[in-house]
N, C-alpha and C positions, 0 to 999 in steps of 0.2 A: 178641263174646267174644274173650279173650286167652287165650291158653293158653303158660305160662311153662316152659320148659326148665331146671331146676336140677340142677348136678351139676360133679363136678372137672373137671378138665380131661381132655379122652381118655374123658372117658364116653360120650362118642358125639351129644350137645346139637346139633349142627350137621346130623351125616349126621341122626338121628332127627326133626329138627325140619324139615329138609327134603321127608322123605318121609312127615311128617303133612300139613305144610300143603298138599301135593300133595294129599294121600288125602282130605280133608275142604273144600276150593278155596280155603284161606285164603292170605295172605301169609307170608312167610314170612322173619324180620327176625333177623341175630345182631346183639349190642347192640355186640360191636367193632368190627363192619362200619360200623355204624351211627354211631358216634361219628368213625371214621376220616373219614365223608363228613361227619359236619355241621363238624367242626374244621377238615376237609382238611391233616390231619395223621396220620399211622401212632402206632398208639396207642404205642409204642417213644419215638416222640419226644415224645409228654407225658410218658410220663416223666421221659424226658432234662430236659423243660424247665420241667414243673412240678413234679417228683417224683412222689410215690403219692398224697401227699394232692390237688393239684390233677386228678392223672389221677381218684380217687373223685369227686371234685367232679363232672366234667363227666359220668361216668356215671352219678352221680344226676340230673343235670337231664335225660339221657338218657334215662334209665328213665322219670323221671315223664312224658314227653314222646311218649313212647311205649304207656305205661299209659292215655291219654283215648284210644286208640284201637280202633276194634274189627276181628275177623276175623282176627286174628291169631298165630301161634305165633312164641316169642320166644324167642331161645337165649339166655341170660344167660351170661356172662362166670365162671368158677368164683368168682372172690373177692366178684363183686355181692352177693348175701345177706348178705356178713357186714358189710358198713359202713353207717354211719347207722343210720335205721331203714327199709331197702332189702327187708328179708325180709317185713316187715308192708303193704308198700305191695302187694308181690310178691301175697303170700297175700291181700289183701283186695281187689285188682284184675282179679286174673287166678285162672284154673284152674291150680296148678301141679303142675307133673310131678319131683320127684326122679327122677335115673336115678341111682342106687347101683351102681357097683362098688366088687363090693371090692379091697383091696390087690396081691395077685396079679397079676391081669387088668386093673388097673391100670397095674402098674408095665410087665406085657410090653406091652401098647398102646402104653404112650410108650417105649416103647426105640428104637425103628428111627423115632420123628418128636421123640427130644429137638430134634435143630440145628433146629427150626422151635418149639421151645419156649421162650423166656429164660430165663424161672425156670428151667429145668432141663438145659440144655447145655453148660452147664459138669460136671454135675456123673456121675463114676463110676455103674455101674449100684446099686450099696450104696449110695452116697449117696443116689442118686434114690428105692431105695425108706425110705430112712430122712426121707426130703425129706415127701414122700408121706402118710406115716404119721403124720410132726406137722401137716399142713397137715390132712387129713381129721381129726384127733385137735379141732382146733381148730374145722373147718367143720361138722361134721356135725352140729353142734345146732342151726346155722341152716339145712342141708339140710331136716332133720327134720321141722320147720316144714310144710314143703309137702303138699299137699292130698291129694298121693297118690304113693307110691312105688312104683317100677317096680326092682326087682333083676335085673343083667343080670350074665351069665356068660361063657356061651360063645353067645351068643343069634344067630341074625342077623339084619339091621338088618329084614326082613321079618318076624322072630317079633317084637322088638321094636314094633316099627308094630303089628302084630294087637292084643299085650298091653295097648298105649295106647288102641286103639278100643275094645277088650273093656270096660277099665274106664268109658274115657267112656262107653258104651253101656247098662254097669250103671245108671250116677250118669242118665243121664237127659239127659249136657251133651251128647252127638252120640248123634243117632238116625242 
């Protein structure tokens, strides 16, 4: 089984997916990581060198390449869902997890880690959450999608984790 991470960026897909795959003894794979070592290039520089459209490229064959496998929890990328048809592959391969925050909790997360954000280091703290607000305005129907939503607040990453095995536990997919 796969178990898919979906969410913005600063939702927490990385710290949360980490200390599932720990809690459950799967692997535990982010899809940037992931494309960094199969390219052996920093995903910055496909951009650079292929723009957006070639960097989507390589993270669909990524995904799929990663989807034939099992034991797995898989932090996606915030923008993965929304290109191709990446969200259906998502939902019909894997168990997936929305983590939703909302805006607020959003924007203070990524304040103190913009310089480690591109999309967002350039930009004022109003800019960022005006940034923010169109980017979820546009995502969140392919979020949506997903198998099962987790709303996170002020949570910590250990209520987080409980909340994920609760609901797998209900569904039947971890005993």
């Amino acid at each position: 089984m796969i178990i898919s991470l979906i969410g913005y960026m600063g939702s927490g897909k990385t710290t949360t997916g980490k200390d599932l795959a720990k809690a459950i003894g799967y692997e535990f794979i982010d899809l940037d990581e992931f494309i960094e070592k199969k390219y052996a290039k920093k995903i910055s520089e496909i951009f650079e060198s292929e723009g957006e459209l070639g960097f989507r490229k390589k993270e669909k064959e990524a995904l799929r390449e990663i989807l034939t496998s099992t034991n797995i929890v898989l932090s996606l990328g915030g923008g993965t869902p929304v290109y191709y048809d990446n969200i259906d592959e998502i939902v019909n391969k894997s168990t997936s997890i929305f983590l939703r925050v909302q805006l607020p909790y959003l924007a203070k997360r990524l304040e103190s880690k913009k310089h480690t954000r591109p999309l967002i280091a350039h930009l004022s703290n109003d800019e960022m959450m005006e940034f923010i607000a169109k980017h979820l305005f546009e995502r969140n129907q392919f979020y949506e999608k997903a198998k099962y939503t987790i709303s996170i607040s002020n949570q910590s990453p250990l209520e987080i984790l409980d909340e994920i095995m609760n609901q797998l536990k209900q569904e039947k997919i971890w005993l």
